[in-house]
C-alpha positions as CSV (number, residue, x, y, z in Angstrom):
1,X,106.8,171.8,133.2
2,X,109.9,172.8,134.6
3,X,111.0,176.5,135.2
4,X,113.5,178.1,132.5
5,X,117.3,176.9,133.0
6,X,119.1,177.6,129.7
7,X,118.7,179.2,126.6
8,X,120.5,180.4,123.6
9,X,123.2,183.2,122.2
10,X,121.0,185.5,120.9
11,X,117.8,185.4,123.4
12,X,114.8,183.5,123.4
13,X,113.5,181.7,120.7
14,X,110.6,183.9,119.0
15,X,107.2,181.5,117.8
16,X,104.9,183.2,115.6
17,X,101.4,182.1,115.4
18,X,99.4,180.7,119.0
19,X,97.5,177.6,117.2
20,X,98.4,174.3,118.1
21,X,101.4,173.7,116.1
22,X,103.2,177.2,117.4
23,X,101.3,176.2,121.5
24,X,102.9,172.7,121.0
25,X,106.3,174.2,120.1
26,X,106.3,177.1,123.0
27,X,105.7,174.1,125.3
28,X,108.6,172.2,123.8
29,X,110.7,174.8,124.4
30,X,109.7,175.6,127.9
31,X,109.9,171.8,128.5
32,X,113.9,171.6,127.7
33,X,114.5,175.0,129.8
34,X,114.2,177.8,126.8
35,X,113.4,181.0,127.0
36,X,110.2,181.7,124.5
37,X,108.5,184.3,123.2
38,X,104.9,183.1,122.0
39,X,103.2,186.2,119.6
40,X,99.5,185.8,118.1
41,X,97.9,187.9,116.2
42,X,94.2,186.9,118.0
43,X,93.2,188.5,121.2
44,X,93.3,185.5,122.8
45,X,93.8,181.7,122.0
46,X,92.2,180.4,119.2
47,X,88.7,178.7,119.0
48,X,89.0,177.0,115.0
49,X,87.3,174.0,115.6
50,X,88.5,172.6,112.1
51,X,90.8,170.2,113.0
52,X,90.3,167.2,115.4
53,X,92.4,164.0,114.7
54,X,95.3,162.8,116.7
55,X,96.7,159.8,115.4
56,X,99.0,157.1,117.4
57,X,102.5,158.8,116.4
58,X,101.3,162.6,117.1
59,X,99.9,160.9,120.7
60,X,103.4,159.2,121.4
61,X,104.7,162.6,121.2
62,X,102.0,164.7,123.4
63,X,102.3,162.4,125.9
64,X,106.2,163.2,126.5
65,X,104.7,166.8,126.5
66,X,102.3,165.6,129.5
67,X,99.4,166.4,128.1
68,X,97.9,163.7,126.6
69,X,96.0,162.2,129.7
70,X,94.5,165.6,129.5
71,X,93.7,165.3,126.3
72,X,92.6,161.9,126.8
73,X,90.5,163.2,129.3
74,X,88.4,165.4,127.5
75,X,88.5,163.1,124.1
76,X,87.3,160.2,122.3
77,X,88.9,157.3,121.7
78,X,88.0,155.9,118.0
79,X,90.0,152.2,117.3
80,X,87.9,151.9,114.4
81,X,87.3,153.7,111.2
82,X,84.8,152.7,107.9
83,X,85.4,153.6,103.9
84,X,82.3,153.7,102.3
85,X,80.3,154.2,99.5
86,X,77.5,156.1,99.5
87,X,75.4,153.7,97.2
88,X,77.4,150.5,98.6
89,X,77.5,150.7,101.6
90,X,80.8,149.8,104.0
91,X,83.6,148.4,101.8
92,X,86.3,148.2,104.3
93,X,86.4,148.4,108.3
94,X,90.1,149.4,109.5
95,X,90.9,148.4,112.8
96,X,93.6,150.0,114.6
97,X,93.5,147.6,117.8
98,X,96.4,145.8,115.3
99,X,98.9,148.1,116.0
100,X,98.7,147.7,119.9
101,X,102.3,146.0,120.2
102,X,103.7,148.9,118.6
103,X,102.4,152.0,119.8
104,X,100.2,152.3,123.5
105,X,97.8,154.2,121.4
106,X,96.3,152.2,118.5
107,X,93.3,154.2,117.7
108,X,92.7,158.1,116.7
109,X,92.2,160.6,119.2
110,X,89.0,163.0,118.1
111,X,88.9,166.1,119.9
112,X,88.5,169.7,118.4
113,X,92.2,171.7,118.4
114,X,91.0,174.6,120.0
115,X,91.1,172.4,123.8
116,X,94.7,171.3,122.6
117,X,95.3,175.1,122.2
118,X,93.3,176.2,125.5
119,X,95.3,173.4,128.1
120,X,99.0,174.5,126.2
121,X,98.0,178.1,127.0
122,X,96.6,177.3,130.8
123,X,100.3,175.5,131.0
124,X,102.2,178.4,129.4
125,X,100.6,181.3,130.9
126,X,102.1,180.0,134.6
127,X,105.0,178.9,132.9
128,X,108.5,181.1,133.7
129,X,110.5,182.4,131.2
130,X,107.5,182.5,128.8
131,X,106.2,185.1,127.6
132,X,102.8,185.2,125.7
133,X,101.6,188.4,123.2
134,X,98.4,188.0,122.4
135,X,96.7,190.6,119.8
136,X,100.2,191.2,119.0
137,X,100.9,191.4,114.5
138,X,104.0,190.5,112.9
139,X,104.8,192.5,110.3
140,X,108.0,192.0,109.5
141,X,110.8,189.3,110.4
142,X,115.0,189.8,109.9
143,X,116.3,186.1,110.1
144,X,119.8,187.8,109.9
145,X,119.7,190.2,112.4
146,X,122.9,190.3,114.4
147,X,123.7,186.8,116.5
148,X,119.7,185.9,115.9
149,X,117.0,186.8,114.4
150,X,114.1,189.5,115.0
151,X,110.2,190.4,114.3
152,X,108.3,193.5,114.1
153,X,105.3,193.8,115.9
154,X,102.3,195.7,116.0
155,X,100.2,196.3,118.9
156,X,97.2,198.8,120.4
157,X,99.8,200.1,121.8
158,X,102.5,200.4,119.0
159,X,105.1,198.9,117.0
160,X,107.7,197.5,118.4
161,X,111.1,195.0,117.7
162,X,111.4,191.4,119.3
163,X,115.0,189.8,119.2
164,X,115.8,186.3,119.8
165,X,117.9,183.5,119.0
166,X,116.0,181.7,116.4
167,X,112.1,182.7,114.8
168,X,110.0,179.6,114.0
169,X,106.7,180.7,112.2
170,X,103.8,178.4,113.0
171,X,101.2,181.3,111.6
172,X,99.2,179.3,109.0
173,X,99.2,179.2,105.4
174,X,98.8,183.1,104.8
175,X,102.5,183.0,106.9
176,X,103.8,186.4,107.0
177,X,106.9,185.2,108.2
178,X,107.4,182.6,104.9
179,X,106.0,185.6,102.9
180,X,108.6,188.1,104.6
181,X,111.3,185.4,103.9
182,X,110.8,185.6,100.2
183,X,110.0,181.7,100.7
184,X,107.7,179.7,97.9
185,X,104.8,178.1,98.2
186,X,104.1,176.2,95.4
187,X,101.2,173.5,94.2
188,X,97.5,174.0,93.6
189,X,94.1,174.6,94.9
190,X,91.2,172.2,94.5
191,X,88.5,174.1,92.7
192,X,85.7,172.7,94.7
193,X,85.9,174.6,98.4
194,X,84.8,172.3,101.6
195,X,82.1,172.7,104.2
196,X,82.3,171.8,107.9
197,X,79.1,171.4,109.2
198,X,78.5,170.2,113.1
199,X,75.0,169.1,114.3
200,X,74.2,168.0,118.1
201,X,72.2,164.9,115.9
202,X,73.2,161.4,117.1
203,X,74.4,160.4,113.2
204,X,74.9,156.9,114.7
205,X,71.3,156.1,115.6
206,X,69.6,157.8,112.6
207,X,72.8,155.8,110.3
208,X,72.4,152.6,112.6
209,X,76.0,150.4,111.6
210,X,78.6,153.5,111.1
211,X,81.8,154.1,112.4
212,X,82.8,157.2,114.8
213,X,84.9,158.0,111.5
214,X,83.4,157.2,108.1
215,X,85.1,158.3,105.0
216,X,81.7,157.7,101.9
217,X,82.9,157.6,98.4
218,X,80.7,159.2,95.6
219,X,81.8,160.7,92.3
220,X,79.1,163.4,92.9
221,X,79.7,164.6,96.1
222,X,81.7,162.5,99.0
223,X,81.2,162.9,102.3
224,X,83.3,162.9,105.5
225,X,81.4,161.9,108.9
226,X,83.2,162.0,112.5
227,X,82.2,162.2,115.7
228,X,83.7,164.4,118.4
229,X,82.6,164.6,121.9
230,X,80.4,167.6,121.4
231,X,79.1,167.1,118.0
232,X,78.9,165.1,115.0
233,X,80.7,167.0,111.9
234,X,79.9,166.2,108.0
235,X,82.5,167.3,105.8
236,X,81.6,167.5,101.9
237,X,82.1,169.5,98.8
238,X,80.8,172.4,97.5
239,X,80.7,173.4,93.5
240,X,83.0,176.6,92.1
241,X,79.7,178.2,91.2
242,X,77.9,178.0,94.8
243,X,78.0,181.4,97.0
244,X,79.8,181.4,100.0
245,X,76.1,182.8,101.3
246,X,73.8,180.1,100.1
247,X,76.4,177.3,101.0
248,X,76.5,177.9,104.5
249,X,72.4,178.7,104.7
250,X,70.7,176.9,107.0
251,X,68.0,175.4,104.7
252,X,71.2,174.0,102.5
253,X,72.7,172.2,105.6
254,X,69.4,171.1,106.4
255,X,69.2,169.6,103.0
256,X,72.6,168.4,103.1
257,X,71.8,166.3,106.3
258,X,68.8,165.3,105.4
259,X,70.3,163.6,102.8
260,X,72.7,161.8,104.6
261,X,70.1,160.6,107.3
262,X,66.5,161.7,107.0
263,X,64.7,162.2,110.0
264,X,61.5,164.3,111.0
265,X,63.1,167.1,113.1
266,X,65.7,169.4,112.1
267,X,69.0,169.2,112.3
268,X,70.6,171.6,115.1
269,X,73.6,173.4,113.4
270,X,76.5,173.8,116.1
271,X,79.0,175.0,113.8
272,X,79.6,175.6,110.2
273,X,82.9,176.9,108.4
274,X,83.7,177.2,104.0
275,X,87.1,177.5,102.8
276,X,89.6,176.4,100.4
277,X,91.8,173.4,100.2
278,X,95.2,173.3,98.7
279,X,98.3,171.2,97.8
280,X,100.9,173.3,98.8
281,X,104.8,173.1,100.2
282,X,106.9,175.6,101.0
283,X,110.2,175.8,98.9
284,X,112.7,175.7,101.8
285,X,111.4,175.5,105.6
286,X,114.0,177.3,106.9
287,X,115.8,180.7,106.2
288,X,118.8,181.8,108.2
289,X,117.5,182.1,111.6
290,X,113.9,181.3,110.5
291,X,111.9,178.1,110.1
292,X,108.7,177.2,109.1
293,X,106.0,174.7,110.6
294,X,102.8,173.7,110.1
295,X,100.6,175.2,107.9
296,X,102.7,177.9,107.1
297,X,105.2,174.8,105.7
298,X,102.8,173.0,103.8
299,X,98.6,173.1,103.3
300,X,96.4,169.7,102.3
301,X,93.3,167.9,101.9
302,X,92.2,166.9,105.6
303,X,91.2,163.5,103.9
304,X,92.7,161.4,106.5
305,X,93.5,164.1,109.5
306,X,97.2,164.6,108.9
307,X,97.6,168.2,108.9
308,X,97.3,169.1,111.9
309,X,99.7,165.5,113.6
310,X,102.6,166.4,110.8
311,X,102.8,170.1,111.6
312,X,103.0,168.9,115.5
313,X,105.8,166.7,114.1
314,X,107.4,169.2,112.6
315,X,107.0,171.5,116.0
316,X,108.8,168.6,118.4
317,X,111.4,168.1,115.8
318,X,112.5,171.5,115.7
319,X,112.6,172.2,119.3
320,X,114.7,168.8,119.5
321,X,117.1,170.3,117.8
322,X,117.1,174.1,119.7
323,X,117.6,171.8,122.6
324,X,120.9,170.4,121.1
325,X,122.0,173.5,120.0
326,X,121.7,175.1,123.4
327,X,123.9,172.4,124.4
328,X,126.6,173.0,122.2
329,X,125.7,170.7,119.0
330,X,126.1,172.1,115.4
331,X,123.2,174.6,114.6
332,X,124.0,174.6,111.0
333,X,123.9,170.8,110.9
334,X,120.9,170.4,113.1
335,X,119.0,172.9,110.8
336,X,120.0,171.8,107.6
337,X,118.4,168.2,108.6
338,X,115.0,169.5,109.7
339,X,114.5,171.7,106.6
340,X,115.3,168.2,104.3
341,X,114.0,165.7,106.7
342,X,110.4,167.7,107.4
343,X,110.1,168.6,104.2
344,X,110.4,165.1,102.6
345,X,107.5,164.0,104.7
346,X,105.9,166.8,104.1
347,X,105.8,165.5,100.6
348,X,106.4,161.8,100.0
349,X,104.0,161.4,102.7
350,X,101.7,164.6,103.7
351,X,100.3,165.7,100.3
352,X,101.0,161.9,98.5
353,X,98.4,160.3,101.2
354,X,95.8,163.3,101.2
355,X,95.3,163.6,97.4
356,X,95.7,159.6,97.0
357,X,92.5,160.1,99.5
358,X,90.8,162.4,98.3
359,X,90.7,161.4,94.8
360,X,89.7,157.8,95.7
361,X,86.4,159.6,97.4
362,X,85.8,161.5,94.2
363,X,86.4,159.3,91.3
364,X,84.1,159.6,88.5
365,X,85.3,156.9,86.5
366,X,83.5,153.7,87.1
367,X,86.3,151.1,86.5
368,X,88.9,153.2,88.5
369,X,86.0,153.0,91.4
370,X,85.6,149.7,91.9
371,X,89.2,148.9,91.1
372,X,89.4,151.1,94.8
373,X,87.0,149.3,96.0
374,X,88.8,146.4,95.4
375,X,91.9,147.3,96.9
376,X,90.5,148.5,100.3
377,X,88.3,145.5,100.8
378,X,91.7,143.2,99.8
379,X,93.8,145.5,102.3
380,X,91.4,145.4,105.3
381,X,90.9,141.5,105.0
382,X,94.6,140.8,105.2
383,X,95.9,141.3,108.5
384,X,99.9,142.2,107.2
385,X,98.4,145.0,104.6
386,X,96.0,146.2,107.0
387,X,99.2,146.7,109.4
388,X,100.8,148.4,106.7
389,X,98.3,150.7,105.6
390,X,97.5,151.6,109.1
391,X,101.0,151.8,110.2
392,X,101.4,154.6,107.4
393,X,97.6,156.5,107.7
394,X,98.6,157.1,111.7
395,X,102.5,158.6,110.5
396,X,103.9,155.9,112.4
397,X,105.7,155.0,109.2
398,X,107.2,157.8,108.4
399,X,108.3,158.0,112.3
400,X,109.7,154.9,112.1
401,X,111.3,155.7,109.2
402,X,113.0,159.2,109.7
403,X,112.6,160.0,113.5
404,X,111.7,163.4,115.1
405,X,114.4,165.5,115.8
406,X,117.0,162.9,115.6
407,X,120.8,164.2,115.5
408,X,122.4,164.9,112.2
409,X,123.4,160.7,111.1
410,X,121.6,159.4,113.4
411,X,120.4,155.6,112.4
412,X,116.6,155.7,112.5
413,X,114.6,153.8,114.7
414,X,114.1,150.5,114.3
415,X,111.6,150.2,111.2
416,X,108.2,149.0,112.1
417,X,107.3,145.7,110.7
């Protein structure tokens, strides 16, 4: 990465929030010469091991970054994924080897966010002209404030102002910089909350014929199985009227996995982790000075892993844009087409895909099901649909269809076919 070499009237751009959507956009900015101040609330970088798909279009961007040999590295390759039903078996294998002559990586990428977050920070922390606050608060955020914009920080040691050019807020979906923007963030929460659950347990010998990714439809309770390098995760639902306590017990996710593959010994539990899901999108991503990624832009189902890849999307295409702007281009132009263009995506492709997902792993109606069923088998045995509905599952569609970062007019690329 390249030593600071220009920057912007007002002083460095300000990113708020050290996950990997706010690490990815500090080493953006770094990467084109900008100043950057990185603040995060945490003492030090984040360990959430919640998210861990990186899809073909979200790789093709990492890898201008020069991290995705890294990442590579340390990951796992998966070309192939399974929807299933939990009574029927495999409906439909998805093979993402048919995408090879149009991306160089036709497969998802598992590995758990937190060694994304932990090699940006190695890279930033010897990085000039960035500086990185760690256990650092924001409490309050001017997007007005003279030729830029400012925060308000809280440390041990105090309070005290940060200035700079532009303030993107990459801190989640409890934002305090869309909150202290007055910004919406409207849609729903599923009543049902979701449980992460990691076990050292080889699922693929005791479930001999799955995937490394399995998505199992039942109207009673779904599951979602994956395997990452250290573990093997189930993700499933858990009812309104279940305590926090007695869902994350270890005699209930010894149940749980016992019911998914019985075995005689118990099931090591690595890691476990409840929360809420939402459908949620911020009203406007931007606000003077301000802008909003990630999570604190728009929250979803993680049926189907695009979280995570579209708030790195959004991350790259902003920093695009500071890029141009430092270089003389229309600020007001370039920000007015990444509050429209990330925020279409966010919904026309984002939520639509996730709660089309999720719902087809839930339905309770019989005839609905199978009608599903149906479609998936249909898609995966037909090499052009397949194309298409992997194209659009890895965002390559969406890339294809609006860019990231492109200038203000700017024909997109050349659709994929």
């Amino acid at each position: 990465m390249p030593g600071i070499e220009r920057g912007l009237p007002g002083g460095p751009v300000v990113v708020v929030g050290g996950g990997p959507v706010g690490m990815v956009a500090a080493a953006s900015l770094a990467r084109f010469g900008i100043p950057v101040v990185l603040i995060e609330a945490e003492k030090r970088p984040k360990t959430d091991w919640r998210a861990s798909t990186f899809h073909a279009a979200t790789l093709e961007l990492l890898d201008e970054l020069g991290i995705a040999d890294r990442m590579h590295a340390e990951g796992l390759v998966v070309p192939v994924y399974h929807f299933r039903d939990r009574r029927d078996g495999l409906i439909a294998a998805f093979d993402f080897s048919l995408l090879a002559d149009e991306t160089p990586f036709p497969y998802r990428l598992q590995l758990n966010q937190q060694h994304l977050v932990r090699m940006l920070h190695e890279r930033l922390a010897r990085t000039p002209g960035v500086e990185l606050l760690f256990g650092a608060r924001v409490t309050g955020v001017d997007p007005r404030a003279g030729n830029g914009a400012s925060v308000v920080v809280s440390t041990a040691t105090g309070t005290r102002e940060v200035h700079g050019s532009w303030v993107i807020g990459a801190d989640g979906a409890g934002s305090t910089v869309r909150r202290a923007l007055g910004v919406d963030f409207t849609g729903w929460t599923y009543p049902e909350r979701f449980l992460i659950a990691s076990t050292s347990v080889d699922l693929a010998e005791a479930l001999p014929g799955i995937a490394e990714v399995n998505y199992v439809a039942d109207p009673r309770e779904w599951l979602f199985l994956l395997r990452t390098p250290e573990s093997w995760r189930a993700v499933w639902p858990v009812p309104a009227g279940q305590s926090e306590a007695d869902a994350l017990a270890g005699a209930t996710l010894e149940r749980q996995f016992q019911g998914v593959a019985p075995r005689r010994a118990d099931y090591p539990i690595i890691d476990r982790q409840l929360y809420r899901v939402h459908q949620r999108v911020a009203g406007s991503f931007r606000a003077g000075r301000a802008v909003l990624i990630g999570d604190a832009a728009h929250i979803n189902s993680p049926m189907g892993g695009v979280g995570l890849n579209s708030g790195i999307h959004d991350a790259v295409d902003i920093t695009r844009r500071l890029a141009r702007i430092a270089e003389g281009a229309a600020a007001e132009a370039e920000l007015t087409a990444f509050a429209g263009v990330r925020r279409r995506v966010a919904v026309e492709y984002v939520q639509a895909d996730t709660q089309r997902n999720t719902q087809r792993l839930s339905e309770a109606d019989e005839s609905r099901r199978r009608a599903a069923h149906e479609e998936m088998r249909a898609t995966a045995a037909d090499p052009d649909r397949a194309r298409a509905y992997m194209r659009r599952a890895s965002l390559l569609e969406s890339v294809r269809r609006f860019g990231v970062g492109l200038p203000p007019g700017a024909p997109a690329p050349a659709p994929a076919r």
